[in-house]
Jmol script that loads the backbone (N, CA, C; Angstrom):
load data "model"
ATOM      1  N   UNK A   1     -56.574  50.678 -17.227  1.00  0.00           N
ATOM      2  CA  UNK A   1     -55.914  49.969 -18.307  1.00  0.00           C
ATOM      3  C   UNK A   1     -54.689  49.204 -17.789  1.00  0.00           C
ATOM      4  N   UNK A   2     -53.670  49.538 -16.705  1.00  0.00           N
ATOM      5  CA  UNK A   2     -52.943  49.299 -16.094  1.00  0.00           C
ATOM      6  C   UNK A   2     -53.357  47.471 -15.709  1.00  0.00           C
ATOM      7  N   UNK A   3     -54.445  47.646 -14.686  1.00  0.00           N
ATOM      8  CA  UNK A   3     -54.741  46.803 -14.208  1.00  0.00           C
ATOM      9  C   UNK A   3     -55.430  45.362 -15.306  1.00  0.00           C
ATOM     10  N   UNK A   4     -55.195  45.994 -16.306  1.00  0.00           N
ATOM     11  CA  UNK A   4     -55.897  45.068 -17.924  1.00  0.00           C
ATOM     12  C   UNK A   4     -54.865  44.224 -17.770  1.00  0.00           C
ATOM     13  N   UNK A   5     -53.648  44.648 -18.093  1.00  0.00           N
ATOM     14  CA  UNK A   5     -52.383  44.154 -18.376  1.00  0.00           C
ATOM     15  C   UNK A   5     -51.343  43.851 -17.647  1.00  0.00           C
ATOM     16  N   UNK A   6     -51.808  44.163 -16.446  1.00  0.00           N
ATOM     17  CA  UNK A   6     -50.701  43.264 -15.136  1.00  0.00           C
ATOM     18  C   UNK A   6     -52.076  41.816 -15.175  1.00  0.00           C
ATOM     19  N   UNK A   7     -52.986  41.738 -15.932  1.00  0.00           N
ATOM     20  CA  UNK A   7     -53.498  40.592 -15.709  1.00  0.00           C
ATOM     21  C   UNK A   7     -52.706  39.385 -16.595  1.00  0.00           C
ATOM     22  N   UNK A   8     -52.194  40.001 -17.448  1.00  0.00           N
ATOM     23  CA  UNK A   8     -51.447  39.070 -18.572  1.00  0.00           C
ATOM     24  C   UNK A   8     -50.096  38.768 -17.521  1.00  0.00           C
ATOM     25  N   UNK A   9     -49.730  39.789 -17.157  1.00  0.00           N
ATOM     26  CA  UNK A   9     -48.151  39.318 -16.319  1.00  0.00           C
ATOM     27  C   UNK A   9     -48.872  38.045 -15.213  1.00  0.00           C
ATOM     28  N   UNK A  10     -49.833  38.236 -14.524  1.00  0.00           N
ATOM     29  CA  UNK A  10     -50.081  37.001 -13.564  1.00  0.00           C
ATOM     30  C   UNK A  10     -50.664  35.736 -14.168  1.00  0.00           C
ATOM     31  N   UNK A  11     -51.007  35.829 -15.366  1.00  0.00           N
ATOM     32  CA  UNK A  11     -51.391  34.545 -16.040  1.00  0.00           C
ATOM     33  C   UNK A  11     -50.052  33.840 -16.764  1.00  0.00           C
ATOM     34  N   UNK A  12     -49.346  35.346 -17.296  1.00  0.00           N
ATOM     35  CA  UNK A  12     -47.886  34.303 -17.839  1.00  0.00           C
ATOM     36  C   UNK A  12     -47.371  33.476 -16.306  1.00  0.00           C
ATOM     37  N   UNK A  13     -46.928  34.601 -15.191  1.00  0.00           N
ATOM     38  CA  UNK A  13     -47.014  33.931 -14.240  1.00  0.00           C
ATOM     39  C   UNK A  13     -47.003  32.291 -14.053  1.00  0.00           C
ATOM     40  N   UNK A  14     -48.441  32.302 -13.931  1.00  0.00           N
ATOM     41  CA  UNK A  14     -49.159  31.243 -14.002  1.00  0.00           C
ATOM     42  C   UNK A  14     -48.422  29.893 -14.515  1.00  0.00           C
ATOM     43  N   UNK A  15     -48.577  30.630 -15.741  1.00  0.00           N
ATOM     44  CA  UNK A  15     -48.288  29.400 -16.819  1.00  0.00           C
ATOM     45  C   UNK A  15     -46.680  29.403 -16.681  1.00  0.00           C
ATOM     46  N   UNK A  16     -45.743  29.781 -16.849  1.00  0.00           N
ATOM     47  CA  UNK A  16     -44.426  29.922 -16.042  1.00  0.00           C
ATOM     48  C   UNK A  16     -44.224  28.790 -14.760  1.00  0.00           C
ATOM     49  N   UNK A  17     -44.634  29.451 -13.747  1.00  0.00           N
ATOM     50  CA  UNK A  17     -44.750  28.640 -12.756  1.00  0.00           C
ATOM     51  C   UNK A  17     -45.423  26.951 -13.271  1.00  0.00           C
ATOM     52  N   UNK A  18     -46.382  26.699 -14.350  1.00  0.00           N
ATOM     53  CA  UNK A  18     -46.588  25.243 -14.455  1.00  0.00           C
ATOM     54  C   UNK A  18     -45.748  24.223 -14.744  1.00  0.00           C
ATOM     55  N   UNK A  19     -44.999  25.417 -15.733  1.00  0.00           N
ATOM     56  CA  UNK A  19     -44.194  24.366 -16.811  1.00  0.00           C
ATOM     57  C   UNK A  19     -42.509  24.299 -15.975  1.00  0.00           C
ATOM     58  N   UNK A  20     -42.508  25.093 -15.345  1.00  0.00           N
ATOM     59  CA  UNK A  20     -41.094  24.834 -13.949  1.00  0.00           C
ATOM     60  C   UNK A  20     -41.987  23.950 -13.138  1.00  0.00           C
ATOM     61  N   UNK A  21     -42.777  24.109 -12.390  1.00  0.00           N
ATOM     62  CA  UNK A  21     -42.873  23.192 -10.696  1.00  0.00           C
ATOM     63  C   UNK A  21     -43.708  21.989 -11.166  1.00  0.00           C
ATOM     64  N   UNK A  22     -44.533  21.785 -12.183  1.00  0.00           N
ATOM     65  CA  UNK A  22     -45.370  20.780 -12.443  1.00  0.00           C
ATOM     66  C   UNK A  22     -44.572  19.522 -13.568  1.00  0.00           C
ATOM     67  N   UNK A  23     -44.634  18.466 -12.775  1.00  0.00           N
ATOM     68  CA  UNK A  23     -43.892  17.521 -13.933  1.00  0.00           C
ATOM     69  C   UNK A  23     -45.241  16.905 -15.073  1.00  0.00           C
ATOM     70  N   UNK A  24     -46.758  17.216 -14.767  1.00  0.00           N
ATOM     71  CA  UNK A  24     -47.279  16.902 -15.712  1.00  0.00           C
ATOM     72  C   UNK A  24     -47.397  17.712 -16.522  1.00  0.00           C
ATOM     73  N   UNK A  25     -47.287  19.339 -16.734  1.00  0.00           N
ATOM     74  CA  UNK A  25     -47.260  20.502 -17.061  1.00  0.00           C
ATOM     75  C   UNK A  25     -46.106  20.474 -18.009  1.00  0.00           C
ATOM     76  N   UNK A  26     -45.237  19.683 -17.483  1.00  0.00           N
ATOM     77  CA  UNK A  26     -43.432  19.352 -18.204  1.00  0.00           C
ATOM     78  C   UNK A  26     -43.964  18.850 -19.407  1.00  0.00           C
ATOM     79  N   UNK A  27     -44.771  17.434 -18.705  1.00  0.00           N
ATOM     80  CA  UNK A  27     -44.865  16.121 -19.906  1.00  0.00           C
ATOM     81  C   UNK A  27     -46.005  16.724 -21.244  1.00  0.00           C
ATOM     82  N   UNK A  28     -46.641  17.603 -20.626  1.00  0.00           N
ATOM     83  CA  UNK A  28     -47.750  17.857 -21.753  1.00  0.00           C
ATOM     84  C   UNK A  28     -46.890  19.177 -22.640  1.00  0.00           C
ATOM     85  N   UNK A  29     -46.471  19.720 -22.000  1.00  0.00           N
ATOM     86  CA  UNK A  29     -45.585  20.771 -22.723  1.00  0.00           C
ATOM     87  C   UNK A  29     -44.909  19.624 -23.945  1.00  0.00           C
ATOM     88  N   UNK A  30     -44.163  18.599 -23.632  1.00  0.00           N
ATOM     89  CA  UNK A  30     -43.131  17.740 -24.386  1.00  0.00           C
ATOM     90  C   UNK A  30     -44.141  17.464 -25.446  1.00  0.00           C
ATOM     91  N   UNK A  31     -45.012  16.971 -24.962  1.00  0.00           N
ATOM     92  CA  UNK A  31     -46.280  15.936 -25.918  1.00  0.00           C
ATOM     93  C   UNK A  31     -46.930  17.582 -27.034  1.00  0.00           C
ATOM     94  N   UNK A  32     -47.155  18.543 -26.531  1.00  0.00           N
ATOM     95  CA  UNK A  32     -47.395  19.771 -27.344  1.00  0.00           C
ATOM     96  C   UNK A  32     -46.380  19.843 -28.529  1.00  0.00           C
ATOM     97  N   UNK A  33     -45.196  19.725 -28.119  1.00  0.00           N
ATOM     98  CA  UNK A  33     -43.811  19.774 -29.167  1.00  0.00           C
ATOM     99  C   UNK A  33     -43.853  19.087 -30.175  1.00  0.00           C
ATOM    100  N   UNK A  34     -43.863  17.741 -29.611  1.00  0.00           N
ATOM    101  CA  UNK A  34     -43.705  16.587 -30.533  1.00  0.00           C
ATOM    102  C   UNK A  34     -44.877  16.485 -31.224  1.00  0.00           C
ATOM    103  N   UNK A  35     -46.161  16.986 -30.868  1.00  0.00           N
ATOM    104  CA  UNK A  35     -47.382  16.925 -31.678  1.00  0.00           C
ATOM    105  C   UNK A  35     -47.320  18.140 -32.682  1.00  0.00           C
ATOM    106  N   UNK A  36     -46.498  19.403 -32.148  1.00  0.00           N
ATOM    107  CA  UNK A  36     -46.272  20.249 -33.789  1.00  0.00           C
ATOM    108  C   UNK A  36     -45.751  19.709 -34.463  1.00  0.00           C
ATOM    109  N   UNK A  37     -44.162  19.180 -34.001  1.00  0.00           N
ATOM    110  CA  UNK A  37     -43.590  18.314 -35.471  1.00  0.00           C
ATOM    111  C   UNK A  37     -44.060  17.612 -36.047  1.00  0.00           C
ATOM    112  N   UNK A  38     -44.982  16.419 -35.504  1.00  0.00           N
ATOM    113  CA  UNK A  38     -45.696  15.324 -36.501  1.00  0.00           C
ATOM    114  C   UNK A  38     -46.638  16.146 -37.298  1.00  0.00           C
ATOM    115  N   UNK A  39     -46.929  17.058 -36.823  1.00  0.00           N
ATOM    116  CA  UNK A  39     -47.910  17.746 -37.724  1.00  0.00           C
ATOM    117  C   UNK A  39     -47.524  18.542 -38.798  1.00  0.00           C
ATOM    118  N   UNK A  40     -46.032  19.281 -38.485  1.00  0.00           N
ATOM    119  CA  UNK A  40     -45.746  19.826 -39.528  1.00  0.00           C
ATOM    120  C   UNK A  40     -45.242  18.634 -40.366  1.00  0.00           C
ATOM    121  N   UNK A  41     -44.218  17.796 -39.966  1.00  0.00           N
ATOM    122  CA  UNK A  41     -44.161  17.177 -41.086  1.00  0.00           C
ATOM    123  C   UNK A  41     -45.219  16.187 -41.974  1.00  0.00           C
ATOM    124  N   UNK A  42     -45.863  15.961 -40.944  1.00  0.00           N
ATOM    125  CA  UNK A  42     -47.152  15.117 -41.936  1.00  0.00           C
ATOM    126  C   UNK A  42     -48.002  15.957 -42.273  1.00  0.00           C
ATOM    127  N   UNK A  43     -48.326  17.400 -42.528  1.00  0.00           N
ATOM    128  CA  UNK A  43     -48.605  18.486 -43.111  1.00  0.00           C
ATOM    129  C   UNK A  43     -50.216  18.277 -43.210  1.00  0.00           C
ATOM    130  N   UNK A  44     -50.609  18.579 -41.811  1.00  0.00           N
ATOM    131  CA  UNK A  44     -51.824  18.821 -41.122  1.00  0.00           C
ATOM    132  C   UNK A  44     -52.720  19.934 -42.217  1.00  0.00           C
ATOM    133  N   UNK A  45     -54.279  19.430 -42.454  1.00  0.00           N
ATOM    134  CA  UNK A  45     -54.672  20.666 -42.895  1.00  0.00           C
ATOM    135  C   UNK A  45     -54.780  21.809 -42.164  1.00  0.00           C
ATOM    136  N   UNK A  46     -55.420  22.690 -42.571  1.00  0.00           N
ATOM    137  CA  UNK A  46     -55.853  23.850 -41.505  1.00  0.00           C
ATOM    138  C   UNK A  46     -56.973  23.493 -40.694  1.00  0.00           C
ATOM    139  N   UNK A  47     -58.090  22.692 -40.803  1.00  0.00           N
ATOM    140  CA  UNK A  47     -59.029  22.164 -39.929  1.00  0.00           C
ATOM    141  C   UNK A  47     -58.381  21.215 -39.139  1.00  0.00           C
ATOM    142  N   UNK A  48     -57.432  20.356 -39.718  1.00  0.00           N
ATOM    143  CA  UNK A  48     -56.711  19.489 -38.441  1.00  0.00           C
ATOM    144  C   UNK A  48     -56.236  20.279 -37.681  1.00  0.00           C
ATOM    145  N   UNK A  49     -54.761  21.140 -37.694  1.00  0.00           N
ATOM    146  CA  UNK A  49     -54.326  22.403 -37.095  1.00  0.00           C
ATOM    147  C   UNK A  49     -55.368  22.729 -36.215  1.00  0.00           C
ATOM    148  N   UNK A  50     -56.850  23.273 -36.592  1.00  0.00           N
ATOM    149  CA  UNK A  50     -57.236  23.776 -35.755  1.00  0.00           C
ATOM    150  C   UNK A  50     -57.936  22.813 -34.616  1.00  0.00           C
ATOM    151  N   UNK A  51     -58.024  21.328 -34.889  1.00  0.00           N
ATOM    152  CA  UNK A  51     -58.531  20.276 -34.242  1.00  0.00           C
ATOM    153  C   UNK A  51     -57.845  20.645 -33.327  1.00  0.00           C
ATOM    154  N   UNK A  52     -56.020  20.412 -33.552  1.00  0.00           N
ATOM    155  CA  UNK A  52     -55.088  19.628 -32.705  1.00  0.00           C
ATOM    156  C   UNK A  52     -54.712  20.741 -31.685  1.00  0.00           C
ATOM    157  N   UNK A  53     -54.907  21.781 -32.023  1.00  0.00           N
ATOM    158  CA  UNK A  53     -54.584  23.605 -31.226  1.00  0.00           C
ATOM    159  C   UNK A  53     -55.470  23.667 -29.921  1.00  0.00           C
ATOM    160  N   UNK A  54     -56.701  23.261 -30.809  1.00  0.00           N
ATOM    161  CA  UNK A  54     -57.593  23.219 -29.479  1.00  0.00           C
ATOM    162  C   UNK A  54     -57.732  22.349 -28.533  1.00  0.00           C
ATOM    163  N   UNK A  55     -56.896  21.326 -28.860  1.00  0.00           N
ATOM    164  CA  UNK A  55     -56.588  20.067 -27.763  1.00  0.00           C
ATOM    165  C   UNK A  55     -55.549  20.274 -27.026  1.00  0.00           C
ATOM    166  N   UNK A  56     -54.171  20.569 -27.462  1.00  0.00           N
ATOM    167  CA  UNK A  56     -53.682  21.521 -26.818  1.00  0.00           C
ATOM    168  C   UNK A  56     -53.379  22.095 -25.949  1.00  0.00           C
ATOM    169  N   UNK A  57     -53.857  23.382 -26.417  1.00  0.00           N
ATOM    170  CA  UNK A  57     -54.605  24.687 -25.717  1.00  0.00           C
ATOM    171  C   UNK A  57     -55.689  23.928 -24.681  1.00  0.00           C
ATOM    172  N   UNK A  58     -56.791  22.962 -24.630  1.00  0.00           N
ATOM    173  CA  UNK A  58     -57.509  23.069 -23.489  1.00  0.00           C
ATOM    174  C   UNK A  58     -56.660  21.662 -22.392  1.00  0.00           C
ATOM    175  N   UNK A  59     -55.492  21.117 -23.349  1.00  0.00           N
ATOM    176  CA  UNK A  59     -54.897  19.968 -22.411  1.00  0.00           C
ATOM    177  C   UNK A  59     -54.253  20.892 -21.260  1.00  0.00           C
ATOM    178  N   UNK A  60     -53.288  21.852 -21.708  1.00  0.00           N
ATOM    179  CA  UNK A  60     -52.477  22.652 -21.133  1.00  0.00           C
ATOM    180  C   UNK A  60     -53.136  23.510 -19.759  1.00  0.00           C
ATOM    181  N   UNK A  61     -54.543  24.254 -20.455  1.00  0.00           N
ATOM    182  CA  UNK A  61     -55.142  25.008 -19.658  1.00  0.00           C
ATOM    183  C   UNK A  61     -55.875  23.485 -18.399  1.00  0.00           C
ATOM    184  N   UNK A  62     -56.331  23.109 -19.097  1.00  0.00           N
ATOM    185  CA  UNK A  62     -57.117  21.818 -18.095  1.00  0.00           C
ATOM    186  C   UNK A  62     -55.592  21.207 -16.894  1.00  0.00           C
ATOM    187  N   UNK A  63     -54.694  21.003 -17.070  1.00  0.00           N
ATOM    188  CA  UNK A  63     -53.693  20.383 -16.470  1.00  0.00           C
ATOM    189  C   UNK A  63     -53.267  21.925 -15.349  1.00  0.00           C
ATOM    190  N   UNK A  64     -53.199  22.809 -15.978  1.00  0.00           N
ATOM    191  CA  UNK A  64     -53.085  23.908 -14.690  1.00  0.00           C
ATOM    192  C   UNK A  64     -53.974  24.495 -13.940  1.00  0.00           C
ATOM    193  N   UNK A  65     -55.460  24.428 -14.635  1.00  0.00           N
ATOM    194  CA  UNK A  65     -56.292  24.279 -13.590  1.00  0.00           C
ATOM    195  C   UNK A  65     -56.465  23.116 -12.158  1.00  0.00           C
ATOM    196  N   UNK A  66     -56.242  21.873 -12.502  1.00  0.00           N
ATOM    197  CA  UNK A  66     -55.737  20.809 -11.606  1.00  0.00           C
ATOM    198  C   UNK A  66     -55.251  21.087 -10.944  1.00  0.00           C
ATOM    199  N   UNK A  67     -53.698  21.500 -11.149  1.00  0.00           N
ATOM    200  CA  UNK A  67     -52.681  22.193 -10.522  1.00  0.00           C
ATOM    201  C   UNK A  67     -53.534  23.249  -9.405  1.00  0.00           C
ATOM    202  N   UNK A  68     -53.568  23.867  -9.795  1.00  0.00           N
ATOM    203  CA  UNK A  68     -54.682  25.005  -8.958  1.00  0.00           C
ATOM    204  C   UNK A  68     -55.402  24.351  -8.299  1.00  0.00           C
ATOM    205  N   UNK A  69     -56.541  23.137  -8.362  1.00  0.00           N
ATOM    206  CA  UNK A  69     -57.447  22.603  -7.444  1.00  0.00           C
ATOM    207  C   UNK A  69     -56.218  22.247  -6.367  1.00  0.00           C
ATOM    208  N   UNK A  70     -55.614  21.847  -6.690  1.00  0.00           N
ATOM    209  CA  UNK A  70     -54.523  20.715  -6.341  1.00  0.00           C
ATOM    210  C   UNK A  70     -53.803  22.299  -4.852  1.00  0.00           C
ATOM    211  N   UNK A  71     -53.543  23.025  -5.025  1.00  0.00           N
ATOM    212  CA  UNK A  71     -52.917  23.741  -4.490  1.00  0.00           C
ATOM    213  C   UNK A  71     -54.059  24.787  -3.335  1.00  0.00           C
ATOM    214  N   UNK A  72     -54.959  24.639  -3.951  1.00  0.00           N
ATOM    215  CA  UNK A  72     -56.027  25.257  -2.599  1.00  0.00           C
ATOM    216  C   UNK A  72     -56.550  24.243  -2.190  1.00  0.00           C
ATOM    217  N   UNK A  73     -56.338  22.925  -2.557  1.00  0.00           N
ATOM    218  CA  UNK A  73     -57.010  21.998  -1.154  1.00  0.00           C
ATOM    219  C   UNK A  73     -55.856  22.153  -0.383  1.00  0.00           C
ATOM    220  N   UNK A  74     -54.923  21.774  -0.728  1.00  0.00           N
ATOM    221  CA  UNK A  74     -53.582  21.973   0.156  1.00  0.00           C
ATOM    222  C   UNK A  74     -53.555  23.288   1.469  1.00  0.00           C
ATOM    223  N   UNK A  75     -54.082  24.339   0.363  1.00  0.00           N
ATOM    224  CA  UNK A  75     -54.099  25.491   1.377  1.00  0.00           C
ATOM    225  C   UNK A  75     -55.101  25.493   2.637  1.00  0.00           C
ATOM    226  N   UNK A  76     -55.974  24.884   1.979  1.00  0.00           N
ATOM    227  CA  UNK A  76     -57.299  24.975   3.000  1.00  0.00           C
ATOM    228  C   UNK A  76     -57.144  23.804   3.750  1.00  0.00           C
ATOM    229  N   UNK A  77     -56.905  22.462   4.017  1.00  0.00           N
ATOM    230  CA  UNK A  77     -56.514  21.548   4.710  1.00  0.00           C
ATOM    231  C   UNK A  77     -55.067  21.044   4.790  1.00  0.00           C
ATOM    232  N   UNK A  78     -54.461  20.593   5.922  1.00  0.00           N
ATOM    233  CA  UNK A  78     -53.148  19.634   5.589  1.00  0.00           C
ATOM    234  C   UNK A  78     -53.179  18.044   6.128  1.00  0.00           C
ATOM    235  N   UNK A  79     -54.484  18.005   6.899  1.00  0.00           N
ATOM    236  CA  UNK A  79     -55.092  16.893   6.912  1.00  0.00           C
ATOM    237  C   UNK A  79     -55.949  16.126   5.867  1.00  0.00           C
ATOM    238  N   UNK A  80     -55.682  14.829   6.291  1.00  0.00           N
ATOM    239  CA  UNK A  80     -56.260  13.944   5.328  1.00  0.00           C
ATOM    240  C   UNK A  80     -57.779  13.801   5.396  1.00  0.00           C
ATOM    241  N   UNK A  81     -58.198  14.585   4.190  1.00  0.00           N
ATOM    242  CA  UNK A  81     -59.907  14.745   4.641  1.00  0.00           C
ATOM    243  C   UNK A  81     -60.588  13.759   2.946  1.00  0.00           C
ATOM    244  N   UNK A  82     -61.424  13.251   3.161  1.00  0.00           N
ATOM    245  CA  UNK A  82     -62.374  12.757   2.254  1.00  0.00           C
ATOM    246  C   UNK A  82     -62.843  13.686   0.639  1.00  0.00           C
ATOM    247  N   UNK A  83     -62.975  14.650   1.760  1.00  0.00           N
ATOM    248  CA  UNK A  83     -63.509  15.906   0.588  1.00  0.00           C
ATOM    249  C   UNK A  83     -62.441  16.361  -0.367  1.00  0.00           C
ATOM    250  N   UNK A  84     -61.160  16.429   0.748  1.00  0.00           N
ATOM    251  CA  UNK A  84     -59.769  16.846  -0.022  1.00  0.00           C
ATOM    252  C   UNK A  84     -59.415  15.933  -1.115  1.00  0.00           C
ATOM    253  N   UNK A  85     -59.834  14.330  -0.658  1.00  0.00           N
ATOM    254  CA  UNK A  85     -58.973  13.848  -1.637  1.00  0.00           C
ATOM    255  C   UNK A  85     -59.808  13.461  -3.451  1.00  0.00           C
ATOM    256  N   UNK A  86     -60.923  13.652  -2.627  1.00  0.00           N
ATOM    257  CA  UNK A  86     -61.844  13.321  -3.830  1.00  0.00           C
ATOM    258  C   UNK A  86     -61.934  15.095  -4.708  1.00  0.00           C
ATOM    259  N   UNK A  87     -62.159  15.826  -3.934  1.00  0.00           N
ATOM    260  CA  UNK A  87     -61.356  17.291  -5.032  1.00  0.00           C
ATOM    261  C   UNK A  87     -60.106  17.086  -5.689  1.00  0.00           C
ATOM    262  N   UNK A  88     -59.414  16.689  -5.442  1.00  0.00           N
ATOM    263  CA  UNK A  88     -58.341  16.285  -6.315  1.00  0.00           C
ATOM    264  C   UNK A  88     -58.089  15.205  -6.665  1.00  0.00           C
ATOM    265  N   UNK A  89     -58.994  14.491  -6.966  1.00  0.00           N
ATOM    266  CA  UNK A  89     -59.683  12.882  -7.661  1.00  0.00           C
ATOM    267  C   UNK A  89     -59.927  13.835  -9.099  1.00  0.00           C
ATOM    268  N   UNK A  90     -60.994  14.416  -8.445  1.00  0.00           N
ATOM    269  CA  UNK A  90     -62.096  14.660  -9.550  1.00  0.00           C
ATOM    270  C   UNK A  90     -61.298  15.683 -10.654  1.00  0.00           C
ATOM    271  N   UNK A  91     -60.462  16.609 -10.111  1.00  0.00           N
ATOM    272  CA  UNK A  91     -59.760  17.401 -11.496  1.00  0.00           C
ATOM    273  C   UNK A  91     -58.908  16.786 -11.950  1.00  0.00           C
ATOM    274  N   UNK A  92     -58.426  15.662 -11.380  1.00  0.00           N
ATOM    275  CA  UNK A  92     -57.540  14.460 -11.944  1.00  0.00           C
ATOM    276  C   UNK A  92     -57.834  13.481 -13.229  1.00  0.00           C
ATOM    277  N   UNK A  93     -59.133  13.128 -12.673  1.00  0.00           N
ATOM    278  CA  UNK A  93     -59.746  12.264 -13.226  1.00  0.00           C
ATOM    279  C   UNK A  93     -60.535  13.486 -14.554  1.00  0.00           C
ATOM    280  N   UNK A  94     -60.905  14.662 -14.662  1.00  0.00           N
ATOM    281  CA  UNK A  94     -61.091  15.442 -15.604  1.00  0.00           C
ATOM    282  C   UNK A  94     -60.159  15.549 -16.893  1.00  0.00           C
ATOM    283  N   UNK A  95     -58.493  15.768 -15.894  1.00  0.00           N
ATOM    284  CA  UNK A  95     -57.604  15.592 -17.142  1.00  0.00           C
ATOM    285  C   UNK A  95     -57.243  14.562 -17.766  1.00  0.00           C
ATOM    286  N   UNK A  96     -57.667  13.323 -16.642  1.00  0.00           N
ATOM    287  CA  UNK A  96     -57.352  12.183 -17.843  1.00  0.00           C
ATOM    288  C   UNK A  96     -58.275  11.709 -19.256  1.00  0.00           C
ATOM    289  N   UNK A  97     -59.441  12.029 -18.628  1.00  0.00           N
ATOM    290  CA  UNK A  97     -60.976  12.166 -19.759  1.00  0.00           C
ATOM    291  C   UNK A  97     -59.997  13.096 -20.871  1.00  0.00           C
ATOM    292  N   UNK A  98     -60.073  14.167 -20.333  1.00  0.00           N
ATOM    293  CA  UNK A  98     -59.304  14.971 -22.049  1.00  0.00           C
ATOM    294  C   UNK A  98     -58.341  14.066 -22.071  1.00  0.00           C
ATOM    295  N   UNK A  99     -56.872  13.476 -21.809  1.00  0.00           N
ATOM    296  CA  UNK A  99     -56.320  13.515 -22.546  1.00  0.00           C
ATOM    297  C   UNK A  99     -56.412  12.264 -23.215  1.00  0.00           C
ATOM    298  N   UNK A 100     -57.469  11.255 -22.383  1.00  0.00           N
ATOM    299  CA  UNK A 100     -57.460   9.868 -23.479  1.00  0.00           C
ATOM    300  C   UNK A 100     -58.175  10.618 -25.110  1.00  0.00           C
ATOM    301  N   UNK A 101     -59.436  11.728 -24.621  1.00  0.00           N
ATOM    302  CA  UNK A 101     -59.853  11.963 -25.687  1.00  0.00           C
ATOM    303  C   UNK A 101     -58.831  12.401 -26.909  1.00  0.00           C
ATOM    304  N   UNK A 102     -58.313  13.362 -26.349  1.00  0.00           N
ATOM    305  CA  UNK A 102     -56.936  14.052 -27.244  1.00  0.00           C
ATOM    306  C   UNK A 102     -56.298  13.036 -27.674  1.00  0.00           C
ATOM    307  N   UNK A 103     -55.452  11.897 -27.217  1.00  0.00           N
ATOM    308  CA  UNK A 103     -55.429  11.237 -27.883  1.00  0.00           C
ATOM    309  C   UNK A 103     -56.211  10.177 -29.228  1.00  0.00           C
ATOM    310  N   UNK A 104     -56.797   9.785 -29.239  1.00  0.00           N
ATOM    311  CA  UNK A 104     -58.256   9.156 -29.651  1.00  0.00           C
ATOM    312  C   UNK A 104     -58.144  10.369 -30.843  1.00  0.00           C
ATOM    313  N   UNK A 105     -58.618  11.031 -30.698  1.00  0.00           N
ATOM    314  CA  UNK A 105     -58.282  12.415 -31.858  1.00  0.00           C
ATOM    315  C   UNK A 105     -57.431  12.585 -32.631  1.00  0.00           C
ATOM    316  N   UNK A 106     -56.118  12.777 -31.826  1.00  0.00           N
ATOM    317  CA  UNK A 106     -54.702  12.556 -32.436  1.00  0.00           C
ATOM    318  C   UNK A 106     -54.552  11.275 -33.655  1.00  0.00           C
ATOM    319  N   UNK A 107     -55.452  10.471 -32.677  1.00  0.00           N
ATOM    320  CA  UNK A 107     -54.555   9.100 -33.895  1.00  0.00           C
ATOM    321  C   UNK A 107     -55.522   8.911 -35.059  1.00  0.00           C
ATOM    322  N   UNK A 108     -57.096   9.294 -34.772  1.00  0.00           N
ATOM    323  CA  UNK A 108     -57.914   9.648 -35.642  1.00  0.00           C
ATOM    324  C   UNK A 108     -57.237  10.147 -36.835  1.00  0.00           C
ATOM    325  N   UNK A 109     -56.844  11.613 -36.845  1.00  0.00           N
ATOM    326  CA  UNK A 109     -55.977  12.505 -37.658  1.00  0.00           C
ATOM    327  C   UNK A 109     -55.186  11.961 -38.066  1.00  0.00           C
ATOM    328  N   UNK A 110     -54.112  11.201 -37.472  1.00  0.00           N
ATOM    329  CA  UNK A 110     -52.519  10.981 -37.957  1.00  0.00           C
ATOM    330  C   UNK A 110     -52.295  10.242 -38.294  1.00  0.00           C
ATOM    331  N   UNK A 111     -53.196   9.035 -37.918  1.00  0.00           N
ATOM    332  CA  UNK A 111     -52.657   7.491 -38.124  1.00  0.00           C
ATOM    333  C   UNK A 111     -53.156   7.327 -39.885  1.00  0.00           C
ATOM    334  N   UNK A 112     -54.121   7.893 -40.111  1.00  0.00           N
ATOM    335  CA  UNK A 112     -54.844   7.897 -41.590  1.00  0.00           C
ATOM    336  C   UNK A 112     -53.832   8.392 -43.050  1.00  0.00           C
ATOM    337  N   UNK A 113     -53.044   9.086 -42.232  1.00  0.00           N
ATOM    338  CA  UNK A 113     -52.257  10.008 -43.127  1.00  0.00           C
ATOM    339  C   UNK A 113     -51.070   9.050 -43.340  1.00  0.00           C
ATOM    340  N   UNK A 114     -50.743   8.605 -41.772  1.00  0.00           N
ATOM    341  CA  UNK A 114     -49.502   7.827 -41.921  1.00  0.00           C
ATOM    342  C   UNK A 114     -49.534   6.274 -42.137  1.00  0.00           C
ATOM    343  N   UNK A 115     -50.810   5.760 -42.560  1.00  0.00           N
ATOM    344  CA  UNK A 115     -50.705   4.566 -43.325  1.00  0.00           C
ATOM    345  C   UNK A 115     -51.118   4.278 -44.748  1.00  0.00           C
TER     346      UNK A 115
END
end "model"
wireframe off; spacefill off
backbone 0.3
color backbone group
């Protein structure tokens, strides 16, 4: 049971460490903020809420997984290799797919309300 719950300490960890050393980890944290307030004040239903949570939640998780690709190519090469750079192309290019989508979503939701 021990070992259940030192799993939560290395994932806060985790997520700790994103939102200090990562400046995109920073910016999506900011963009998380400012997307509760517009929501509370433009008074999101509960199916929006749960739209916008899960965008979120998988922007946040998707951006520290990156982070992570991003940090074992590093480990495993410090040379400039093909393979290296296109591994960290490709989880790059993953988070930008979500977040144009997330956006696209966002304004879906918000812009309707706010015109």
């Amino acid at each position: 049971m021990q070992k259940f719950f030192k799993a939560f300490v290395y994932a806060g960890n985790g997520i700790l460490h994103g939102i200090i050393a990562e400046r995109n980890v920073k910016f999506h944290v900011l963009a998380a903020i400012i997307t509760f307030g517009a929501g509370w004040i433009t008074g999101l239903s509960r199916v929006e809420w749960f739209v916008v949570l899960i965008l979120i939640g998988g922007m946040l998780a998707l951006e520290l997984m990156n982070s992570a690709v991003e940090r074992v190519v590093d480990l495993v090469t410090q040379e400039r290799h093909p393979l290296a750079k296109q591994a960290k192309d490709l989880a790059s290019g993953a988070v930008l797919i979500f977040a144009v989508v997330s956006a696209v979503i966002g304004l879906m939701i918000f812009l309707p309300k706010w015109l």
